[in-house]
PDB file of N, CA, C and O in Angstrom:
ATOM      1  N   UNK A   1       1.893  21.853   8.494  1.00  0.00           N
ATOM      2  CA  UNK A   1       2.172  20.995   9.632  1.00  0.00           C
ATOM      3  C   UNK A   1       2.646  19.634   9.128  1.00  0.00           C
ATOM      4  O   UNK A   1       2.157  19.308   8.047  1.00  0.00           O
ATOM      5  N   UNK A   2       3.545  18.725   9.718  1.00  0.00           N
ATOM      6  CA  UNK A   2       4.097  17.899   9.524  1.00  0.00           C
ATOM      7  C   UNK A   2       3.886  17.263  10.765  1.00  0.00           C
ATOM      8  O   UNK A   2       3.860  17.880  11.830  1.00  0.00           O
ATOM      9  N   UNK A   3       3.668  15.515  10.605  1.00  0.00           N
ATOM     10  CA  UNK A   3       3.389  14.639  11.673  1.00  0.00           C
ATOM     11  C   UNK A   3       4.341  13.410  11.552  1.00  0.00           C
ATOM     12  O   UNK A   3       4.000  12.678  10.623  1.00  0.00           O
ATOM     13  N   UNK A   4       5.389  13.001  12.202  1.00  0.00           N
ATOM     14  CA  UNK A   4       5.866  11.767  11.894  1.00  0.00           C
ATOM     15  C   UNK A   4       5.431  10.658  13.294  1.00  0.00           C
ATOM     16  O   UNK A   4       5.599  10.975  14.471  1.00  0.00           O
ATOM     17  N   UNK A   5       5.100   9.904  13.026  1.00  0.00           N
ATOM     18  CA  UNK A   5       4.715   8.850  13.783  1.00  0.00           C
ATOM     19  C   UNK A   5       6.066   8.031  14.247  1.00  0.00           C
ATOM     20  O   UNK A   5       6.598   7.263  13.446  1.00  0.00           O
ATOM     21  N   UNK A   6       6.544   8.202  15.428  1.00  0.00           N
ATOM     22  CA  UNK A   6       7.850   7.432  16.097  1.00  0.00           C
ATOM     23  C   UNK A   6       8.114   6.383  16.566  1.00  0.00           C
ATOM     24  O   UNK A   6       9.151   5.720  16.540  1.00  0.00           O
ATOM     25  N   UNK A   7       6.642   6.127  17.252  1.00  0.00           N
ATOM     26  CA  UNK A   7       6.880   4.595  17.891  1.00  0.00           C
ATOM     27  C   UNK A   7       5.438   4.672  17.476  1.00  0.00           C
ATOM     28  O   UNK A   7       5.012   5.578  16.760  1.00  0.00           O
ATOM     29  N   UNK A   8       4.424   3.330  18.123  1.00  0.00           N
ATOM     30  CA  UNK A   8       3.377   2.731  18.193  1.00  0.00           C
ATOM     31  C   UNK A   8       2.418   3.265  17.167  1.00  0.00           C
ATOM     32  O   UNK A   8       2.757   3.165  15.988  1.00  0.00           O
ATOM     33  N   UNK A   9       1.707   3.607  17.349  1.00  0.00           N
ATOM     34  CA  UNK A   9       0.209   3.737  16.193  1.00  0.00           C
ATOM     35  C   UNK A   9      -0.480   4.554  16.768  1.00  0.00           C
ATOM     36  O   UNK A   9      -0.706   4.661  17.974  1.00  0.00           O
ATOM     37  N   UNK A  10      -1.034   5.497  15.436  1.00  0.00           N
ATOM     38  CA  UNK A  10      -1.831   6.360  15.237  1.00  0.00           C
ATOM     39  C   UNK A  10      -3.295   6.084  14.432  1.00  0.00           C
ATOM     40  O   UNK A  10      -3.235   4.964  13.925  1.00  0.00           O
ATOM     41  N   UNK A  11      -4.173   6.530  14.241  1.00  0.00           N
ATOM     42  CA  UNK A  11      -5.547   6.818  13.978  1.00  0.00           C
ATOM     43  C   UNK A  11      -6.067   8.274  13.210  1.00  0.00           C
ATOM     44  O   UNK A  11      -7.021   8.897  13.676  1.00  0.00           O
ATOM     45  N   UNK A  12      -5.442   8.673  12.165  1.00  0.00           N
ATOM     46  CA  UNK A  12      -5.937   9.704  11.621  1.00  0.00           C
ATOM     47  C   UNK A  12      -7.207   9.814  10.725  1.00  0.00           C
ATOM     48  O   UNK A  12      -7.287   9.342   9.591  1.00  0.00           O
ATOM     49  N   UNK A  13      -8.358  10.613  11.484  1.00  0.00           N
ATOM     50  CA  UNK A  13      -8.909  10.618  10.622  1.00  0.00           C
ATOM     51  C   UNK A  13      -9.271  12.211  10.235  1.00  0.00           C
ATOM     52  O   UNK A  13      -9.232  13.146  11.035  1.00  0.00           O
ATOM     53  N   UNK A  14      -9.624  12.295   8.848  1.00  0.00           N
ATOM     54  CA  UNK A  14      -9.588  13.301   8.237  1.00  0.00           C
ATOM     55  C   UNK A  14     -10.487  13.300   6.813  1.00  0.00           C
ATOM     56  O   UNK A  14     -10.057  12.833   5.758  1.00  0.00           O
ATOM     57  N   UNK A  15     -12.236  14.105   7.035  1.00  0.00           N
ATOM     58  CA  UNK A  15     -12.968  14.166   5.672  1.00  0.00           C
ATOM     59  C   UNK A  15     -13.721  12.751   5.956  1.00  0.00           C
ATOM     60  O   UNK A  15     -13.700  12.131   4.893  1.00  0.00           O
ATOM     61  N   UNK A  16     -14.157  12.247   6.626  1.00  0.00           N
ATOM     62  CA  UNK A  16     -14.809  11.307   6.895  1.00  0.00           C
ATOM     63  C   UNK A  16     -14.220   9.708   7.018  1.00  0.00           C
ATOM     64  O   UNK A  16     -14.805   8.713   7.447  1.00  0.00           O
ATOM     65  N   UNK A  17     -12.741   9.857   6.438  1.00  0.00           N
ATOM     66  CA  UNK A  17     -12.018   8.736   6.443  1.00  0.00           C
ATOM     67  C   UNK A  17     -11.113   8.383   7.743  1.00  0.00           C
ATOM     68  O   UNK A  17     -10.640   9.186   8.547  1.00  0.00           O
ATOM     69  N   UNK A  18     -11.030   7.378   7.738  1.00  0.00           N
ATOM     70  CA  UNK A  18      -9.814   6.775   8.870  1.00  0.00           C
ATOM     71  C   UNK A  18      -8.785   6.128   8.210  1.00  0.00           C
ATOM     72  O   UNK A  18      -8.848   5.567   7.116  1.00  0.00           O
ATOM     73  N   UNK A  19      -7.514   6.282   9.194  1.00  0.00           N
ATOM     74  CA  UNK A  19      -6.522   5.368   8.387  1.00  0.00           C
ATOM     75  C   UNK A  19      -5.567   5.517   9.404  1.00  0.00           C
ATOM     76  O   UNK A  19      -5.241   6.575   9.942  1.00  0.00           O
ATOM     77  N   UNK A  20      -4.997   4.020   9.710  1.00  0.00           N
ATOM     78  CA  UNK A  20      -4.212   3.697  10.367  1.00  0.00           C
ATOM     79  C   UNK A  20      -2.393   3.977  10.063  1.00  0.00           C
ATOM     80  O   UNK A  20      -1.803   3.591   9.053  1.00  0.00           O
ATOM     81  N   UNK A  21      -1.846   4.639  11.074  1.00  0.00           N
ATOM     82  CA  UNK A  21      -0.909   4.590  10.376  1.00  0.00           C
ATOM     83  C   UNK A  21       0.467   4.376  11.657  1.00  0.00           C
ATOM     84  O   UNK A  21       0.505   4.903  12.769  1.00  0.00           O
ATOM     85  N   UNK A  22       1.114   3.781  11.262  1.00  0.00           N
ATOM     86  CA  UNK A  22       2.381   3.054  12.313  1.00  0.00           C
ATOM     87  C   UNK A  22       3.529   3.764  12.314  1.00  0.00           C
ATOM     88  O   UNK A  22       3.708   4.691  11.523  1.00  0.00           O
ATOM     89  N   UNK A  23       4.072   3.536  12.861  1.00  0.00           N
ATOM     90  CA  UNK A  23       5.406   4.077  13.555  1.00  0.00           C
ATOM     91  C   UNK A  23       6.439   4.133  12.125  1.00  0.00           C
ATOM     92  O   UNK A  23       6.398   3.112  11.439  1.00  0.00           O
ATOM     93  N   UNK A  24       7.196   5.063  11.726  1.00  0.00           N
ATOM     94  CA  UNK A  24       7.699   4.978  10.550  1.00  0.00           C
ATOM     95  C   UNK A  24       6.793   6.555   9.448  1.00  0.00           C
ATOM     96  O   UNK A  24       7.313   7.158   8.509  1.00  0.00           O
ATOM     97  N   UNK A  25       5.437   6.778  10.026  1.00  0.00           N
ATOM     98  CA  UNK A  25       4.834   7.478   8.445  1.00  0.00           C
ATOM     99  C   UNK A  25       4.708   8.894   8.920  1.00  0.00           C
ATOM    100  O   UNK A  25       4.539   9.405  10.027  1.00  0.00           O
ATOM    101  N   UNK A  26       4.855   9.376   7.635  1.00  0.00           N
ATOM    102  CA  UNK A  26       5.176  10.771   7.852  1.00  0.00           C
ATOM    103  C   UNK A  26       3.706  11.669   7.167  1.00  0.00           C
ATOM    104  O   UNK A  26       3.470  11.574   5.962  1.00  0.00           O
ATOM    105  N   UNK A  27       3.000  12.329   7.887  1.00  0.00           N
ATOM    106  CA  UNK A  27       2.184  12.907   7.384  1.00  0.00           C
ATOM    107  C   UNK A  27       2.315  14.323   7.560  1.00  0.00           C
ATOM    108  O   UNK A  27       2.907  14.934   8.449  1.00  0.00           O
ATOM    109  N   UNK A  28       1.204  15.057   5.862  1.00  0.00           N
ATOM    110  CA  UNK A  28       1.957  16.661   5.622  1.00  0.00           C
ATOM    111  C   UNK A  28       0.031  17.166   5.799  1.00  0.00           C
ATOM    112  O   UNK A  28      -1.025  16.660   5.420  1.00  0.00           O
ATOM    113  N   UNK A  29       0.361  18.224   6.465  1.00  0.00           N
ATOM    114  CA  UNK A  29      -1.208  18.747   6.212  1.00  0.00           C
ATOM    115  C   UNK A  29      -1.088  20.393   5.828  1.00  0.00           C
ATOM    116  O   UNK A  29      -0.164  21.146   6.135  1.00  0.00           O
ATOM    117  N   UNK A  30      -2.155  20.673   5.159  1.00  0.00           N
ATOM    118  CA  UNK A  30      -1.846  21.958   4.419  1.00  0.00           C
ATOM    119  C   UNK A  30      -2.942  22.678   5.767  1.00  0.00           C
ATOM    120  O   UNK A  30      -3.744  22.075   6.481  1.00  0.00           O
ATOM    121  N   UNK A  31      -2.519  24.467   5.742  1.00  0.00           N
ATOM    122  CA  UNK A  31      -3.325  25.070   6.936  1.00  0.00           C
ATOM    123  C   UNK A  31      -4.637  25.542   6.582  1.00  0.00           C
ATOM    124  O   UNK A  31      -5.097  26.079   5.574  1.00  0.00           O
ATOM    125  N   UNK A  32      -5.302  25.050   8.144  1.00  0.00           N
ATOM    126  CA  UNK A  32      -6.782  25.161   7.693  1.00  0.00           C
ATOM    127  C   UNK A  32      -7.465  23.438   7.801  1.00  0.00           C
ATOM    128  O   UNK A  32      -8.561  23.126   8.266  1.00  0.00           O
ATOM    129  N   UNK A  33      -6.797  22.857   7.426  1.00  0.00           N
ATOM    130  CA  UNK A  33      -7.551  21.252   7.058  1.00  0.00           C
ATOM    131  C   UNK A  33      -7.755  20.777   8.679  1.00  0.00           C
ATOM    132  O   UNK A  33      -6.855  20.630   9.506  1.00  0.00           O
ATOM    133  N   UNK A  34      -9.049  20.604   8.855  1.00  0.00           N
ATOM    134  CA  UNK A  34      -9.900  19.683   9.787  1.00  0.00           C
ATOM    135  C   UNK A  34      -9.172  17.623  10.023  1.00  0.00           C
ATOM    136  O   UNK A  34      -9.459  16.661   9.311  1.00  0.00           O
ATOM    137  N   UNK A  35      -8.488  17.648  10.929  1.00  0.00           N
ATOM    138  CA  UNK A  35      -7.758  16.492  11.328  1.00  0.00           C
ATOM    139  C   UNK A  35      -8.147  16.473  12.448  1.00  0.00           C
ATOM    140  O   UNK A  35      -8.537  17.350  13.220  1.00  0.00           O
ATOM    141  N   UNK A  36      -7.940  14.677  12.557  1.00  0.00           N
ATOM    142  CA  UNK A  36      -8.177  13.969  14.267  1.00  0.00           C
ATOM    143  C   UNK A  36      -7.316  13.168  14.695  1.00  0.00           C
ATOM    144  O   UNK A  36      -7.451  12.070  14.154  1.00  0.00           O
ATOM    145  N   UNK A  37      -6.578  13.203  15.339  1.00  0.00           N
ATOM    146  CA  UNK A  37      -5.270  12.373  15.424  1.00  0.00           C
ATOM    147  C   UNK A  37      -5.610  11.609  16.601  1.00  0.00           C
ATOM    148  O   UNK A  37      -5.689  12.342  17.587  1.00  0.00           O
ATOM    149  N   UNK A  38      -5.910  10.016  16.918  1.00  0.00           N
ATOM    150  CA  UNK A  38      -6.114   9.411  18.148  1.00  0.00           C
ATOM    151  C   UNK A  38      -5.068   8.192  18.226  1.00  0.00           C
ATOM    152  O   UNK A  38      -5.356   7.287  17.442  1.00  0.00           O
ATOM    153  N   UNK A  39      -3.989   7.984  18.950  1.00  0.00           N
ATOM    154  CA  UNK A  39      -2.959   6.675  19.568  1.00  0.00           C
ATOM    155  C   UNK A  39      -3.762   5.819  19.716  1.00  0.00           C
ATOM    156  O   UNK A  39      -4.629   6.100  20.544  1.00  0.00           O
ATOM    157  N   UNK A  40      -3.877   4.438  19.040  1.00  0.00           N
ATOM    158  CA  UNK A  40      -4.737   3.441  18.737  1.00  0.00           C
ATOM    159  C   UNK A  40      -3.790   2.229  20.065  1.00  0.00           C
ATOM    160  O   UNK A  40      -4.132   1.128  20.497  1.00  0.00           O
ATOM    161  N   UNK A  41      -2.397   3.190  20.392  1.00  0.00           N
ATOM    162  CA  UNK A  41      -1.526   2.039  21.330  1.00  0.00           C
ATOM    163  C   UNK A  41      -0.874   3.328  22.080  1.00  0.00           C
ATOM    164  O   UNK A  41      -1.122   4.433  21.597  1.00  0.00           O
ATOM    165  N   UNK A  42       0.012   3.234  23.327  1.00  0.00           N
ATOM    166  CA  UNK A  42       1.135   3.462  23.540  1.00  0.00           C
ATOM    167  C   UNK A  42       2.329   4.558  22.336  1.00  0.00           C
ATOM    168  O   UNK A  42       3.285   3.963  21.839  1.00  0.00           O
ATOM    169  N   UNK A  43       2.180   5.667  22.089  1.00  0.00           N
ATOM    170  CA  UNK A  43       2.804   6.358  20.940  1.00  0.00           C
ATOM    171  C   UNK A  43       3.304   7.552  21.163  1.00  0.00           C
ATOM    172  O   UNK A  43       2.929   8.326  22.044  1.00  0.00           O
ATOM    173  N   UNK A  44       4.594   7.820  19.973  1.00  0.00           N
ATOM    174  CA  UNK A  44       5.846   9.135  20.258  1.00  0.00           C
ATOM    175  C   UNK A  44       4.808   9.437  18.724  1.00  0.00           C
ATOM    176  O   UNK A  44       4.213   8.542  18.123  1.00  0.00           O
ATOM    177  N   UNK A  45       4.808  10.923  18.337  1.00  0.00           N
ATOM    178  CA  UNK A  45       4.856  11.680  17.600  1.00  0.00           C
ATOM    179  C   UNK A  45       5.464  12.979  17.504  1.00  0.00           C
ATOM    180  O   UNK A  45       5.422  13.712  18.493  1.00  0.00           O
ATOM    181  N   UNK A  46       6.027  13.366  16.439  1.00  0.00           N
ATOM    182  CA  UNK A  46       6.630  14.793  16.232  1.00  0.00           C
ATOM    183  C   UNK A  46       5.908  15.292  15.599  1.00  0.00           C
ATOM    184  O   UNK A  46       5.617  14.653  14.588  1.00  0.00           O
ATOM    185  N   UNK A  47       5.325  16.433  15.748  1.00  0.00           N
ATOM    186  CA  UNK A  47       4.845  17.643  15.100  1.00  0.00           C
ATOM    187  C   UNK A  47       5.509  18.697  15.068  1.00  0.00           C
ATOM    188  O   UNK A  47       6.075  19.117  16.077  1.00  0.00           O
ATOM    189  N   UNK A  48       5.566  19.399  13.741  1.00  0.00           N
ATOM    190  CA  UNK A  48       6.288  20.179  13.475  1.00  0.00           C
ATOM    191  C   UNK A  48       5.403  21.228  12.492  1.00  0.00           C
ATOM    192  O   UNK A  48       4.870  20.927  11.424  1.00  0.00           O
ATOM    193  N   UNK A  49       5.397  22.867  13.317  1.00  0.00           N
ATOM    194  CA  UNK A  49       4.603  23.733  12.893  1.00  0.00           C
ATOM    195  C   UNK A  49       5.611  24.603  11.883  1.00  0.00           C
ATOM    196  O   UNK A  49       6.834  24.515  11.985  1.00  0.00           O
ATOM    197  N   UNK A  50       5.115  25.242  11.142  1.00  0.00           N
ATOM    198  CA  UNK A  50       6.108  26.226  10.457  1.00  0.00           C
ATOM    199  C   UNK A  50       5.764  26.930   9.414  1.00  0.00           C
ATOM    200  O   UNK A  50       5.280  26.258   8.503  1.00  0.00           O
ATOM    201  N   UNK A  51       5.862  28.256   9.202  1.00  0.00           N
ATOM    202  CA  UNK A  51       6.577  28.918  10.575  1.00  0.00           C
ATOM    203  C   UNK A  51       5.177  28.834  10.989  1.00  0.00           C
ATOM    204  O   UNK A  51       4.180  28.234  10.585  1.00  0.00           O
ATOM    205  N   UNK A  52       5.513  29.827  12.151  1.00  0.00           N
ATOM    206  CA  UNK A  52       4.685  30.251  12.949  1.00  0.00           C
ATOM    207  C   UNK A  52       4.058  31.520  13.962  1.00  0.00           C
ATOM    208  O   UNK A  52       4.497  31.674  15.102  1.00  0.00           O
ATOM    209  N   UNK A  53       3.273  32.157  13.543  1.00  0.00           N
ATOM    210  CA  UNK A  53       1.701  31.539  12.085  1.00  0.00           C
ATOM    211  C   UNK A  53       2.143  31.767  11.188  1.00  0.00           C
ATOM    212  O   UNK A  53       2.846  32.686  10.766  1.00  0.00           O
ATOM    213  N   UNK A  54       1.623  30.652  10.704  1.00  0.00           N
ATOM    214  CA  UNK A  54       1.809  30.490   9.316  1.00  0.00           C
ATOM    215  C   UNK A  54       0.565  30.927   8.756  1.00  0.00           C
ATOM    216  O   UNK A  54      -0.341  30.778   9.576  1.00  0.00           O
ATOM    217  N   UNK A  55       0.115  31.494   7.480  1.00  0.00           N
ATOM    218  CA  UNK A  55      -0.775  31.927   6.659  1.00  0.00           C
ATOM    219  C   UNK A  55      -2.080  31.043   6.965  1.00  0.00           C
ATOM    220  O   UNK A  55      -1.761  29.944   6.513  1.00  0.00           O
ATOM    221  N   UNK A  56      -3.113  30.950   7.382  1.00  0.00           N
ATOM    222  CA  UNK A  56      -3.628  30.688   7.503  1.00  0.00           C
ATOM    223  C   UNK A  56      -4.144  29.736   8.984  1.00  0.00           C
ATOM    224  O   UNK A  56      -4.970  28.871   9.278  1.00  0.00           O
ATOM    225  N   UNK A  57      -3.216  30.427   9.540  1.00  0.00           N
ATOM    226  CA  UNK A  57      -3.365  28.987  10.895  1.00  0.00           C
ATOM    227  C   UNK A  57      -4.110  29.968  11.576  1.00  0.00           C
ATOM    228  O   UNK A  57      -4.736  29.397  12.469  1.00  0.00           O
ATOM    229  N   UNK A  58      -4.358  31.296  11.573  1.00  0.00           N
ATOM    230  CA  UNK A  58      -6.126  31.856  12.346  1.00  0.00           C
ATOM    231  C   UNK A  58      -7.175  31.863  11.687  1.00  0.00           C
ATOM    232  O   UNK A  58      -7.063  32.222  10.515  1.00  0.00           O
ATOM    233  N   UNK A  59      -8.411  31.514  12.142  1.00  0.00           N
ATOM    234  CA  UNK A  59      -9.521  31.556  11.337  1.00  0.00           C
ATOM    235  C   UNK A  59      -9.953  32.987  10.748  1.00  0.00           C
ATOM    236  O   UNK A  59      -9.410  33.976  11.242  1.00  0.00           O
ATOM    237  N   UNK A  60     -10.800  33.141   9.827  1.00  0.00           N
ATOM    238  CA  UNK A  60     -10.781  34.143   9.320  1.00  0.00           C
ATOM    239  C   UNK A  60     -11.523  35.208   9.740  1.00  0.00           C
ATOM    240  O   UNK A  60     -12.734  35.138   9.530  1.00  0.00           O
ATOM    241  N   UNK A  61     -10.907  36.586  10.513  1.00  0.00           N
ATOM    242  CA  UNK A  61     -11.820  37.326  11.559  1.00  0.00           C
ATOM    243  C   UNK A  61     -10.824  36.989  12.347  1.00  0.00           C
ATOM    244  O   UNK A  61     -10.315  38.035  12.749  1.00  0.00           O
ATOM    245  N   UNK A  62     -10.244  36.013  12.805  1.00  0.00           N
ATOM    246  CA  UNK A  62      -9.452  35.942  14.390  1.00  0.00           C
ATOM    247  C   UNK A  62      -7.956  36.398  14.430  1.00  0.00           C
ATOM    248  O   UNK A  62      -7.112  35.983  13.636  1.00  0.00           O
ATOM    249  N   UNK A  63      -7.798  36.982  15.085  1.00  0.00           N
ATOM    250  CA  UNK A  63      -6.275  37.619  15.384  1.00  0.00           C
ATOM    251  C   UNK A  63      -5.166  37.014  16.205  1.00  0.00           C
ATOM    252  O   UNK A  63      -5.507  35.957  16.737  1.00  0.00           O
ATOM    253  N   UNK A  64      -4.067  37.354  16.425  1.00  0.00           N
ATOM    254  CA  UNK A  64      -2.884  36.382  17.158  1.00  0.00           C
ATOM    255  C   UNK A  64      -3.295  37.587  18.375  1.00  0.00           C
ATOM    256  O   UNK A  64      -3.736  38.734  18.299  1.00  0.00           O
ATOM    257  N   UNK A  65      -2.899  36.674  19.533  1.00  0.00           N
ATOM    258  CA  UNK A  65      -3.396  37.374  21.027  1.00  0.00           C
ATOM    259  C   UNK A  65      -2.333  37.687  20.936  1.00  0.00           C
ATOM    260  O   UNK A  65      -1.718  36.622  20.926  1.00  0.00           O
ATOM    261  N   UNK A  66      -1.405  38.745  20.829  1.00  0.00           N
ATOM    262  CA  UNK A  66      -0.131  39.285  21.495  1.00  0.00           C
ATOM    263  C   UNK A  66       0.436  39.032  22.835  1.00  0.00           C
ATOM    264  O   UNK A  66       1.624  38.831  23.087  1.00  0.00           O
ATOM    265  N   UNK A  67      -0.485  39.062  23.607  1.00  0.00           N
ATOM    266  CA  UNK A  67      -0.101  38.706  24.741  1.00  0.00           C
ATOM    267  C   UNK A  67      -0.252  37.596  25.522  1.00  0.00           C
ATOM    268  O   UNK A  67      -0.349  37.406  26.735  1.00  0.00           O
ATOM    269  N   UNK A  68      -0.249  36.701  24.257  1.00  0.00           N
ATOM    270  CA  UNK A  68       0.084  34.964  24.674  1.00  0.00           C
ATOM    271  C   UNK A  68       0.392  34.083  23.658  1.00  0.00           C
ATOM    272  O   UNK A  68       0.194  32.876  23.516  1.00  0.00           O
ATOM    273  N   UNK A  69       1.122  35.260  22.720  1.00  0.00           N
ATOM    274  CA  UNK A  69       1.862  34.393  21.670  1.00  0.00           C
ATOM    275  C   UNK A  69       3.027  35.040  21.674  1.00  0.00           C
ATOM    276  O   UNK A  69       2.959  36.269  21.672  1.00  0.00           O
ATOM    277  N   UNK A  70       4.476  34.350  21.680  1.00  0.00           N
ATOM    278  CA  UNK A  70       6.101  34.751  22.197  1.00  0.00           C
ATOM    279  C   UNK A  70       6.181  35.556  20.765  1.00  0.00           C
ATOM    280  O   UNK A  70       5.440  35.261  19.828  1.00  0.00           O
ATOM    281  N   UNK A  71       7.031  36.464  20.708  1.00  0.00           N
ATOM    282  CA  UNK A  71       7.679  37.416  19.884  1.00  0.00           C
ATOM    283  C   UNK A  71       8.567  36.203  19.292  1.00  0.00           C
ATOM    284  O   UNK A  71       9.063  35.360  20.039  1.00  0.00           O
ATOM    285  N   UNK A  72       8.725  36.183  17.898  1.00  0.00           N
ATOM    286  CA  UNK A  72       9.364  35.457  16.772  1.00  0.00           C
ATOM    287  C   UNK A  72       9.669  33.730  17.042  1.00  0.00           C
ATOM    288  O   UNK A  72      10.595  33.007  16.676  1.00  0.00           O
ATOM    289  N   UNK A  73       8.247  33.424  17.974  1.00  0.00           N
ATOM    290  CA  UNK A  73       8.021  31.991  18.558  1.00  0.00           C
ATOM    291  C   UNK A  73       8.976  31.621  19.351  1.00  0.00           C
ATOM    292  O   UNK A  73       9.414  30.470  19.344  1.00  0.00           O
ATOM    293  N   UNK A  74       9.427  32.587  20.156  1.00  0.00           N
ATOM    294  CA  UNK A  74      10.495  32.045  21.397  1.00  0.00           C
ATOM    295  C   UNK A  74      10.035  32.131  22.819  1.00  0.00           C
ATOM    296  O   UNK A  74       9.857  33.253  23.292  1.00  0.00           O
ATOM    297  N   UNK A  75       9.821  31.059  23.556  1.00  0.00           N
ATOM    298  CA  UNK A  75       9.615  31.296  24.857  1.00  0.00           C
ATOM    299  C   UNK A  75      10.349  31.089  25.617  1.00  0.00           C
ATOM    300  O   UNK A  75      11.277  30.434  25.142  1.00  0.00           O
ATOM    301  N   UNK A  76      10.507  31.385  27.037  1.00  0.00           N
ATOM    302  CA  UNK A  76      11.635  30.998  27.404  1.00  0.00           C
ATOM    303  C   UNK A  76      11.563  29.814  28.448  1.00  0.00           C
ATOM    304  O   UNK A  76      10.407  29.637  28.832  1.00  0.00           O
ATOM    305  N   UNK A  77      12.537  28.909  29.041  1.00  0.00           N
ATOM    306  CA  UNK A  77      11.750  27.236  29.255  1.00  0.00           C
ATOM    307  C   UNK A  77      11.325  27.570  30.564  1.00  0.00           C
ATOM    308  O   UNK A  77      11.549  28.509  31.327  1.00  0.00           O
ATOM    309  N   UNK A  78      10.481  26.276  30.618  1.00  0.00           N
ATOM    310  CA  UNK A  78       9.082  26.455  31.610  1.00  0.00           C
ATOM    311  C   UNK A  78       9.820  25.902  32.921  1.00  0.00           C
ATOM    312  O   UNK A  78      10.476  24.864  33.013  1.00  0.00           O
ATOM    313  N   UNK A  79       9.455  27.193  34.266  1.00  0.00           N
ATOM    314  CA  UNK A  79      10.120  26.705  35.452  1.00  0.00           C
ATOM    315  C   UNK A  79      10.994  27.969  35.813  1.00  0.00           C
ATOM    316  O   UNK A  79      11.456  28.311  36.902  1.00  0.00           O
ATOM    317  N   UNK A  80      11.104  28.710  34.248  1.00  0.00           N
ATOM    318  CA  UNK A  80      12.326  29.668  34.676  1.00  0.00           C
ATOM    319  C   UNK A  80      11.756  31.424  34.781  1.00  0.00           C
ATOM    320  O   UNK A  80      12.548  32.312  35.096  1.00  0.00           O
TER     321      UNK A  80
END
């Protein structure tokens, strides 16, 4: 997972730490890792999954619901 911070401020904390981080920073997290992401202001972020699932993004024992996860992550847009 990938996080870029776009406008205003973020609050990540992660492992007992906090750390502020502003509009401009790009954060990488490996799958599996325990994160808290809280807007400390007014804030755009991009997240970006990939792929998806990716190796490890179910816990271990848990399965992808087929029938509420899109075939090769495509849905089709909401409304239609």
């Amino acid at each position: 997972a990938l996080v870029h911070v776009v406008a205003g401020s973020v609050s990540l904390e992660m492992d007992g730490q906090e750390v502020e981080c502003a509009a401009g920073t790009l954060l990488s997290f490996v799958p599996g890792e325990t994160r808290s992401l809280r807007a400390l202001q007014p804030s755009r972020i991009l997240l970006l999954l990939s792929p998806w699932p990716g190796e490890g993004h179910f816990p271990a024992g848990e399965d992808a619901d087929p029938g509420r996860m899109p075939a090769q992550a495509m849905a089709p847009p909401l409304g239609q």
